[in-house]
Structures are given as C-alpha cells and as structure tokens.
C-alpha positions in Angstrom: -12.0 29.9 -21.8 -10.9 32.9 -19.4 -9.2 30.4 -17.3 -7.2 28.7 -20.2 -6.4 32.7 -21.6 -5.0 33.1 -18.3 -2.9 30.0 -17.8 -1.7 30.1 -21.2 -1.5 33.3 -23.4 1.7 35.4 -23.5 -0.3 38.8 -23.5 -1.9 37.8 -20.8 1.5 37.0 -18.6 2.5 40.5 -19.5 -0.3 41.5 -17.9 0.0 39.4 -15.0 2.9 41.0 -14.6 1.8 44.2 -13.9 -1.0 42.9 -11.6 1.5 40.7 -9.5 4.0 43.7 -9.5 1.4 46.0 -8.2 0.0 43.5 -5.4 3.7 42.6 -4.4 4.6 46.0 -4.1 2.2 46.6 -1.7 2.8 43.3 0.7 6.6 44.3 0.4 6.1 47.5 1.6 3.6 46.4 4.7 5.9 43.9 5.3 8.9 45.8 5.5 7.2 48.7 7.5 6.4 46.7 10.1 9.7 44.9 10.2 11.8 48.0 10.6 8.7 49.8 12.7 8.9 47.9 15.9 5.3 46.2 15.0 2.8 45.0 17.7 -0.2 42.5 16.9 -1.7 43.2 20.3 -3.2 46.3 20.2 -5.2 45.1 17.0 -5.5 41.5 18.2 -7.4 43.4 21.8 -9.2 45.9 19.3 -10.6 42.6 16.9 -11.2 40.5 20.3 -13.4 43.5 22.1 -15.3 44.8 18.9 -15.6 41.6 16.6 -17.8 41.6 13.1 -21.3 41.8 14.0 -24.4 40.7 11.7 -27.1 43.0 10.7 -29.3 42.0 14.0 -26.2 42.3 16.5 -24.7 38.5 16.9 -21.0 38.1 16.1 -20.5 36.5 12.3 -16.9 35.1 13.2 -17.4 33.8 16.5 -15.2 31.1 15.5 -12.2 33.6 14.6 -12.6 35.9 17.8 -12.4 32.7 19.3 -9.3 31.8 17.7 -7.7 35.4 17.9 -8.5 35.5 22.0 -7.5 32.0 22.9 -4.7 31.4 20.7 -3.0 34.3 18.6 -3.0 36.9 21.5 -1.2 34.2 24.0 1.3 33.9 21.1 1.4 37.8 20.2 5.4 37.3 19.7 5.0 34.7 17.1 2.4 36.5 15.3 4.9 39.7 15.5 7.6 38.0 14.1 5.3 36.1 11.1 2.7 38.5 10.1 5.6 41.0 8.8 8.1 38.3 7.5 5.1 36.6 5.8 3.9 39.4 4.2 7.4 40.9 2.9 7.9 37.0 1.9 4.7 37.6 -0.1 5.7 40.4 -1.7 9.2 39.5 -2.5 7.9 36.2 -4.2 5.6 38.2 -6.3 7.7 41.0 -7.3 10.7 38.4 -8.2 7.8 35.9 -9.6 9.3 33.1 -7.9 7.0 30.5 -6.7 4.1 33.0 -7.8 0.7 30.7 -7.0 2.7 29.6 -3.6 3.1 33.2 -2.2 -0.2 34.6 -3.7 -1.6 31.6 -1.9 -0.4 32.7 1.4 -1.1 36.6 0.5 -4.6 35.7 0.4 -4.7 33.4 3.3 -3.7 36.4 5.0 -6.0 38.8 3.9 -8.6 36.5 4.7 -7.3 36.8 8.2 -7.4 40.4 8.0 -10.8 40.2 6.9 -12.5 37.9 8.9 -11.0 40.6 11.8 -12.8 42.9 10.1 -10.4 45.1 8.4 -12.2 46.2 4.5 -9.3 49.0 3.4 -8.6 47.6 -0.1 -8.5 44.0 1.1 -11.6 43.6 -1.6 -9.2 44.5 -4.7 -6.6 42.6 -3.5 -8.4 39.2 -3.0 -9.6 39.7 -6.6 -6.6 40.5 -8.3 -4.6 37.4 -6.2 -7.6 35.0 -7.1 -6.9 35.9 -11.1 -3.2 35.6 -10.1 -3.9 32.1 -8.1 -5.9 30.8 -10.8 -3.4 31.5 -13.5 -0.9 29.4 -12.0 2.4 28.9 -14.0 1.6 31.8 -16.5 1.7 34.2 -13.5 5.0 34.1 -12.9 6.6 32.9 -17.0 8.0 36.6 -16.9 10.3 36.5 -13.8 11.7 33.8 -11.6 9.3 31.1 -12.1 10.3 30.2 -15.8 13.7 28.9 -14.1 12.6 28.0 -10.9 9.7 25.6 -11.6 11.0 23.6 -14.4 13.7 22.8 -11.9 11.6 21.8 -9.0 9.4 19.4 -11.4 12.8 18.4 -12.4 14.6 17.4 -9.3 11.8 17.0 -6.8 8.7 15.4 -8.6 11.6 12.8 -11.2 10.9 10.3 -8.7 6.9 10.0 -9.3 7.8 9.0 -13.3 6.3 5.4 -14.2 9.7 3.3 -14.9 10.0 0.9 -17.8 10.6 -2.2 -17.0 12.1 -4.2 -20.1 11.0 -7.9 -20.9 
C-alpha cells in the first residue's frame, strides 16, 4: 500500500521532490568539492586498509572489502580519484535535475554502501533510507523534473523493438 502511494500519488512526488532535492544537494556538493579540491582516495583508502571495521570480539567484519580496498582500489587510487568525485556530482546532478532518478539514486547508494562498509557512519544512515524510499518509488521520483520527458522517450526509442508484432493472416 506504502509502495503503490509512492510509485503513484502526486502528493507524494511533491514530496519526493523535496527528499531527492535534499539528497542531491548534498552528493553535488561532495562531488564538486572534491573535483575542484585536488581530492586523494589514498590517504582514506591506507586509513580503511590499516584500521578496518572490527566485530564486537575484535575479528574484522569486512574482510572481504579490506581485501578488495588493499589489493585492488589502492593500486588504482587514480581511477578511484577521478570516479568517486564525478560519480558522486553525476549523482547529484541526476537527482537535483530528476533525470534518470532510480538510475542515479541507484549508484548514490551503491556508493554509500562503499563508504560504509569502510566504515564511515556520518549521515550515511539517513541517506540510505531516504535513497531506498526514493529507489523504491521509481518513476514517481522523478514525474516532477527531467524524468517525465526523459523516460517516456527512452521506453519509446530504445525498448519499441521488444513490442510483440502482428502478423496478419
């Protein structure tokens, strides 16, 4: 019932709005300070790889993740330099315009998963909550910006092929 209010109700687009608004103004502004900053993942990356999460009797929860961060991401600190800002000012630019809404919350949270599997809390919390309402919304998320144009056209032009044809006889 929640889910179908969401997906469907004008109201609740309004406030979608302001929720996606409020989330994409902060992943624009992260994004954008750390594309004009001169950011560096490796400090952080060394800081997540030397202290990782730790359980309540001492063993690390995320093995797998320190694992990944020390074997692959620091190796590759330029590329995550370069994507971690333009991803997240991409994220925020989608859901301040509201175009492709679901697609950029969708990598929004991917990405605070990251952060929070490194350990990070901050306000991570909050956001994954209101990005999962905004996720699970779908179309309805983004009806008041970008999306009412944007999607028709893409089901228009990209998915006409998958249409049954009629064949006469």
């Amino acid at each position: 019932m929640v889910v179908n209010w969401l997906r469907e109700n004008k109201v609740a687009a309004g406030i979608l709005t302001v929720l996606r608004l409020y989330i994409g103004y902060s992943w624009i502004t992260a994004g954008f300070g750390k594309l004009t900053g001169g950011f560096d993942a490796s400090g952080f990356l060394k800081g997540v790889i030397a202290n990782p999460v730790k359980g309540p009797d001492g063993s690390v929860v995320y093995g797998w993740y320190v694992d990944f961060l020390q074997h692959f991401a620091l190796p590759n600190v330029d590329i995550f330099n370069t994507i971690v800002p333009l991803g997240e000012f991409l994220v925020g630019l989608g859901l301040i315009l509201g175009c492709l809404t679901t697609t950029a919350m969708f990598f929004g949270l991917v990405m605070n998963f990251s952060f929070f599997l490194a350990g990070t809390v901050s306000h991570i919390p909050t956001d994954l909550f209101i990005g999962a309402i905004i996720l699970f919304s779908g179309y309805n998320a983004g009806r008041i910006g970008l999306d009412r144009w944007v999607i028709p056209f893409i089901r228009k032009t990209v998915f006409n092929g998958n249409k049954t044809v009629k064949q006469n006889g």
